[in-house]
C-alpha positions as CSV (number, residue, x, y, z in Angstrom):
1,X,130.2,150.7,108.2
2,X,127.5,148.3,110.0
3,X,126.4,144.9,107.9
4,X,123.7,143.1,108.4
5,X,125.0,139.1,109.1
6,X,123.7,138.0,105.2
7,X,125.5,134.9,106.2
8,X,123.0,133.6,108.5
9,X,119.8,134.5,107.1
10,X,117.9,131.9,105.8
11,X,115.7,133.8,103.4
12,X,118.7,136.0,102.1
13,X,120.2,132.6,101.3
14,X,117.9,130.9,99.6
15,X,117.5,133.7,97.3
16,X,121.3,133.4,96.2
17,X,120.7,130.0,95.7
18,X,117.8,130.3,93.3
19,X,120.0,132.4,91.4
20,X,122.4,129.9,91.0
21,X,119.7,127.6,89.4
22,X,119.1,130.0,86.8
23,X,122.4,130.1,85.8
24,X,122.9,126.2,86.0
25,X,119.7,126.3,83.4
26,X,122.1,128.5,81.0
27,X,124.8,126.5,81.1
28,X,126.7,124.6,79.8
29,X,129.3,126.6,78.6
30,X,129.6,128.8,82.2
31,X,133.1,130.0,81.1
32,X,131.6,131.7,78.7
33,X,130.4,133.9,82.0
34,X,131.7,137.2,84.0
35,X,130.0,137.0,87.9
36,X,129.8,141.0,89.0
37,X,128.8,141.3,92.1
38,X,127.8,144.2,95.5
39,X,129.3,141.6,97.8
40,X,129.3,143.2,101.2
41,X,132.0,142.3,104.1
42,X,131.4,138.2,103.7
43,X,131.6,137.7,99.8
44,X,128.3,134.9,100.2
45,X,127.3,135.0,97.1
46,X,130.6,134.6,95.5
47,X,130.9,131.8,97.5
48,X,127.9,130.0,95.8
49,X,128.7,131.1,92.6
50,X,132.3,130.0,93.3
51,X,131.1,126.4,94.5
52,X,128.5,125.7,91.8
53,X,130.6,127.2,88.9
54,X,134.5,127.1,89.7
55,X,134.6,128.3,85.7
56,X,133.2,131.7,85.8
57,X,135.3,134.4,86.4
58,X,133.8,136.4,90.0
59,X,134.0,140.2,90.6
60,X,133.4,142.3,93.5
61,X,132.6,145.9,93.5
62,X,133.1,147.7,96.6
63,X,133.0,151.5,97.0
64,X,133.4,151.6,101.1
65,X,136.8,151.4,102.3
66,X,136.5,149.7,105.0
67,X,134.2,146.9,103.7
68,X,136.6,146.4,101.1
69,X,139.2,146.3,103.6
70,X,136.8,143.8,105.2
71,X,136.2,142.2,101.7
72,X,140.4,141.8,101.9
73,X,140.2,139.9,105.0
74,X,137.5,137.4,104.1
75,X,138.7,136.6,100.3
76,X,138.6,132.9,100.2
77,X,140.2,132.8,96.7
78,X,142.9,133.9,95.0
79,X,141.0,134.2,92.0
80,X,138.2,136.4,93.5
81,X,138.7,139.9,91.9
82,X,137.8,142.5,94.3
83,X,138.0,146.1,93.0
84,X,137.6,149.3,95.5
85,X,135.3,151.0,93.3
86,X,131.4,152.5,92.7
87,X,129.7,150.5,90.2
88,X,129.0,154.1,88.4
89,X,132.8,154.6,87.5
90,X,133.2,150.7,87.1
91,X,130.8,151.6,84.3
92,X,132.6,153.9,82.8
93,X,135.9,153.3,83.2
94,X,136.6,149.9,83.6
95,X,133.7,147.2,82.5
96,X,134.7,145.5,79.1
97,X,131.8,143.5,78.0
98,X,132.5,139.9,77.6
99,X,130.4,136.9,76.1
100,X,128.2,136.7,78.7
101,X,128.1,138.9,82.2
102,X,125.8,138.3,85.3
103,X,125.3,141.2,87.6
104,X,123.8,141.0,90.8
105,X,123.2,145.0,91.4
106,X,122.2,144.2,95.9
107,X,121.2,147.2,97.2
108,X,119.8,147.9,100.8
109,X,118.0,150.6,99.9
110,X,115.1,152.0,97.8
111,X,116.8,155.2,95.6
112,X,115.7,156.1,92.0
113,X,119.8,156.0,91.3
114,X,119.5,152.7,91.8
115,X,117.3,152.3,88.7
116,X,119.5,154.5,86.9
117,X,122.1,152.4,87.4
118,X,120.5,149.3,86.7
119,X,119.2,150.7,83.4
120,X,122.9,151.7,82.6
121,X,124.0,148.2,83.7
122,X,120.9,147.0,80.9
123,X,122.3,149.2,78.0
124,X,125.8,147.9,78.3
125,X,125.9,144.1,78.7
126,X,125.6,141.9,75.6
127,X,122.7,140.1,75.0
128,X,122.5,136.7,76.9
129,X,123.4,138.2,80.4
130,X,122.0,137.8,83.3
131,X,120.8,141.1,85.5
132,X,119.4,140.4,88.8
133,X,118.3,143.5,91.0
134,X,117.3,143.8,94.9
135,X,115.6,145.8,97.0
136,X,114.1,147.3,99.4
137,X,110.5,146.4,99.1
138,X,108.5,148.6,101.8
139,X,107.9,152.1,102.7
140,X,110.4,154.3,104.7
141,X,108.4,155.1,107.0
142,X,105.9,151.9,108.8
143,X,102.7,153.4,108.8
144,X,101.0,150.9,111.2
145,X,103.6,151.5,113.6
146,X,102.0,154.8,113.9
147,X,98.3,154.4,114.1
148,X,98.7,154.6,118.1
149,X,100.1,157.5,118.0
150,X,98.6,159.9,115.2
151,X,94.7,160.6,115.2
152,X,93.4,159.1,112.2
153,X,93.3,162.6,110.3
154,X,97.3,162.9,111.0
155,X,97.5,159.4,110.0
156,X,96.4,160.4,106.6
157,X,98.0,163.5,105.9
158,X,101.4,161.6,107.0
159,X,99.8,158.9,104.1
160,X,99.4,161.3,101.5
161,X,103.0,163.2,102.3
162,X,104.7,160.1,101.7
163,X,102.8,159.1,98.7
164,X,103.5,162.4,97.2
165,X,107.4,162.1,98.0
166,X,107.9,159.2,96.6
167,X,105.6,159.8,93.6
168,X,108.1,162.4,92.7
169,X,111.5,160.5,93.0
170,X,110.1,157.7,91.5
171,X,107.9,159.0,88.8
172,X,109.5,158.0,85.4
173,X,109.8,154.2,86.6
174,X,106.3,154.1,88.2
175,X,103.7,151.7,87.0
176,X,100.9,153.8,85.2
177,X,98.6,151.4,87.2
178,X,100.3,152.0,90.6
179,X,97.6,151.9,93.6
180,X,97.3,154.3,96.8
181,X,97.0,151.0,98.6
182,X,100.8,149.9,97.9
183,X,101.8,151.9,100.8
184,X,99.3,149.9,103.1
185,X,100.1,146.1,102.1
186,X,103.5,144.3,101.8
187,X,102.4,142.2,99.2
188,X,101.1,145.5,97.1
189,X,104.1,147.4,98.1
190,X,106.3,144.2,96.4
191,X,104.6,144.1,93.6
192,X,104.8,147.9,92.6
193,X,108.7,148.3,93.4
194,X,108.7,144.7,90.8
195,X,107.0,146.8,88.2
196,X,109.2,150.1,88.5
197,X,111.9,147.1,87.1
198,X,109.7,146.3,84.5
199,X,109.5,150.1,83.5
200,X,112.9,150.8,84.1
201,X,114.0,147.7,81.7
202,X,111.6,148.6,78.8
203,X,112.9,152.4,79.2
204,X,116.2,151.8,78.8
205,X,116.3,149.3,76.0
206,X,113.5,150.8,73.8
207,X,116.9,152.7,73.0
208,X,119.0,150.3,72.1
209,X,117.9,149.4,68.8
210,X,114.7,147.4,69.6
211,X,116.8,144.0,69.0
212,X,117.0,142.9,72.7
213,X,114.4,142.7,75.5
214,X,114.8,141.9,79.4
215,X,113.2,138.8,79.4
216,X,111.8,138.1,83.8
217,X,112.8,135.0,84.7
218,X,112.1,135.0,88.3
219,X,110.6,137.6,90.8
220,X,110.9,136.9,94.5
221,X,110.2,139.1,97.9
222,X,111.3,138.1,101.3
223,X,111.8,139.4,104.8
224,X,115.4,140.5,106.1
225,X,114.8,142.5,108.9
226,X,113.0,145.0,105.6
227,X,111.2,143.4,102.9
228,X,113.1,143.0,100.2
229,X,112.5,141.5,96.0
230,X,114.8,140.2,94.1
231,X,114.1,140.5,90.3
232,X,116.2,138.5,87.4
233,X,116.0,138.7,84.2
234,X,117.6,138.2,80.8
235,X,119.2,140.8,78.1
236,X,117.8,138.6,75.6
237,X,118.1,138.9,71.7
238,X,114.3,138.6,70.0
239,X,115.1,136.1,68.2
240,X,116.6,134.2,71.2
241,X,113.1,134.5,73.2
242,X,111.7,131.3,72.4
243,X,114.6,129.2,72.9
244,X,115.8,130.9,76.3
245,X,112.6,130.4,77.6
246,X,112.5,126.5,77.0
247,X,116.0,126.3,78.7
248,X,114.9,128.3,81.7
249,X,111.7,126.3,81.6
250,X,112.6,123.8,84.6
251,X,113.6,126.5,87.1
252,X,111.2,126.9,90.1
253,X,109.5,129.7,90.5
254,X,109.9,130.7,86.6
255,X,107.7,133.4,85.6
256,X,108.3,134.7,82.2
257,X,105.1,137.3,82.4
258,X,105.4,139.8,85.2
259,X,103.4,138.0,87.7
260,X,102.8,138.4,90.6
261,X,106.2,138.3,92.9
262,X,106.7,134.8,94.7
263,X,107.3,135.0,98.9
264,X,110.2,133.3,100.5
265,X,109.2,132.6,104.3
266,X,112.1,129.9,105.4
267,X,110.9,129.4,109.6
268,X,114.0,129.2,111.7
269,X,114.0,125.5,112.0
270,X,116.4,123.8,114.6
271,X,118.6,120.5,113.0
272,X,116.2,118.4,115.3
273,X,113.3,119.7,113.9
274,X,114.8,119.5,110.5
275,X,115.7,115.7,110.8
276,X,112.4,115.1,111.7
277,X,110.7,116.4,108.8
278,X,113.1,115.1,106.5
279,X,111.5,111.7,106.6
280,X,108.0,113.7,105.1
281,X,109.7,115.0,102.4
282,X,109.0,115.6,99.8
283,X,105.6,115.7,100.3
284,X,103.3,114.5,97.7
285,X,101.7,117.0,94.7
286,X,98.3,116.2,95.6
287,X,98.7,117.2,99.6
288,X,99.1,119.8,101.2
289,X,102.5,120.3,102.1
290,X,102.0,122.4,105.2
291,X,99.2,120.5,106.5
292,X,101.7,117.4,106.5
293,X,104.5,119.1,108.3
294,X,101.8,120.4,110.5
295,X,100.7,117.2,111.6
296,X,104.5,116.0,111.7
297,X,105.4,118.5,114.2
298,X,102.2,119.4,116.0
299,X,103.0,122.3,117.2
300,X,103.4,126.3,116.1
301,X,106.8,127.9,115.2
302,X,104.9,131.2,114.5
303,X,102.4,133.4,116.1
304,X,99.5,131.1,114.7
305,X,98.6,127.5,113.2
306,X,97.9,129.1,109.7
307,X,100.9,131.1,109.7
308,X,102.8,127.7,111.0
309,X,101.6,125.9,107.8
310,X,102.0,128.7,105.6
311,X,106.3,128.6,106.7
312,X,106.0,124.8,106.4
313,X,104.7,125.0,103.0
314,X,107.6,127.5,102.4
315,X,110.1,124.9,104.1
316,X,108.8,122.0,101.8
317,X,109.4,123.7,98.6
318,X,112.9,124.9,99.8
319,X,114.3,122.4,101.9
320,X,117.2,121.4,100.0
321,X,117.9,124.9,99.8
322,X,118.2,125.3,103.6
323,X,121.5,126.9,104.7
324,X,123.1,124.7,107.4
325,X,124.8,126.9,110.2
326,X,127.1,125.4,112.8
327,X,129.4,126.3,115.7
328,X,133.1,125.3,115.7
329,X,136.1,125.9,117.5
330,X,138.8,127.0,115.4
């Protein structure tokens, strides 16, 4: 089964990271916590969540056999649980709730099973966990990629076609305000697959009792070869609103209303370049941090100056973040 390398991707890893903030906000008591995870071949995640919070107890579901062979191989503790099983039968046969669970459900992909299980996940955690879902965030098909080679009346029926697909699969988690346009812009595209969570979440637990809400902490999109958005939340208790939210108030990028998604753009920096911005940061909150890196480097590291400032900005407000990778002989 091919993997992408999650391991070296910047933006993939500063997403994990920003999850580990949010559960540092909920802390102290992290024992209190169950980490269930989609791993993949090179168990990252668990790795943060391993460094940051040796206390919580870390599970990997794995339904491929030879990833979870893989998954074997690269266990870097003996404490890792890794169970060769589909997070459907996991479910139903084998999750005992604890005190409080995180899941990270990391799909690939953009299926309506994968809010199905995600509102399943919902129904059966106890209140205070934490439920982060990925994924994809953009069409199947790129239509742009096609405008030189359709007229512009095939163009459109190809348009329609796919809007009328997806419209079916998708239609009990779609946003009553979803636009035409979505399938045109990224940023439009984000934002509708962010709301399907928010539909999917109030679905499944205006069934519960109406005694627990997800509360959005954080909503996030970012290229990995597809466009992907991360969205976290919290099974909260109503009566627990108020007080989660002034916990979770410090984290960065917090967004407790269903705003707009925030973009992570990391620029491949090299440790040169890195060192030499270093001495600019952080940069002060009444500048403009990619103007100042601008000016630091003087030259582009994307396809224009505006988009140059625009992954500066990005680097200034996730620098510490920044995964360091290195060759070594072993």
């Amino acid at each position: 089964m091919k993997h992408p390398p999650y391991h070296l991707r910047t933006n993939k890893a500063v997403d994990r990271l920003l999850l580990a903030e949010i559960i540092r906000a909920l802390g102290p008591n992290y024992e209190e916590f169950t980490y269930y995870s989609l791993a993949g071949p090179f168990l990252e995640d668990l790795r943060v969540i391993d460094h940051f919070f040796p206390e919580i107890r870390i599970v990997s579901l794995e339904s491929n056999e030879q990833t979870f062979k893989r998954q074997e191989f690269n266990r870097f503790s003996s404490r890792i649980e890794l169970l060769h099983t589909t997070l459907a039968d996991f479910l139903i046969h084998l999750y005992s709730p604890g005190t409080r669970d995180i899941f990270w459900l990391d799909y690939t992909d953009l299926k309506y099973q994968r809010f199905d299980e995600f509102q399943h996940v919902l129904k059966l955690v106890p209140p205070g966990s934490v439920i982060r879902i990925t994924l994809r965030a953009e069409p199947e098909i790129d239509l742009d990629s096609l405008e030189d080679k359709l007229s512009e009346e095939e163009l459109r029926r190809v348009r329609e076609e796919i809007e009328k697909t997806f419209t079916e699969e998708f239609d009990k988690v779609l946003p009553h305000s979803s636009e035409n346009s979505a399938f045109l812009k990224p940023t439009k595209f984000a934002r509708m697959v962010q709301l399907m969570v928010r539909r999917a979440a109030s679905t499944a637990l205006d069934t519960t009792g109406n005694t627990v809400d997800y509360l959005p902490v954080q909503s996030t999109y970012y290229n990995d070869n597809t466009q992907m958005i991360s969205v976290t939340g919290i099974v909260c208790l109503r009566t627990e609103m108020e007080r989660t939210r002034e916990k979770l108030k410090s984290v960065r990028r917090v967004d407790f209303d269903w705003g707009e998604p925030h973009r992570i753009d990391i620029p491949a920096l090299s440790v040169k370049e890195r060192l030499h911005l270093e001495r600019h940061l952080p940069v002060a909150s009444n500048q403009d941090a990619g103007e100042v890196l601008w000016q630091a480097l003087q030259y582009m590291i994307d396809q224009s100056v505006n988009r140059s400032k625009r992954q500066l900005a990005h680097y200034a407000d996730c620098h510490r973040e920044y995964p360091n990778f290195i060759r070594i002989s072993i």
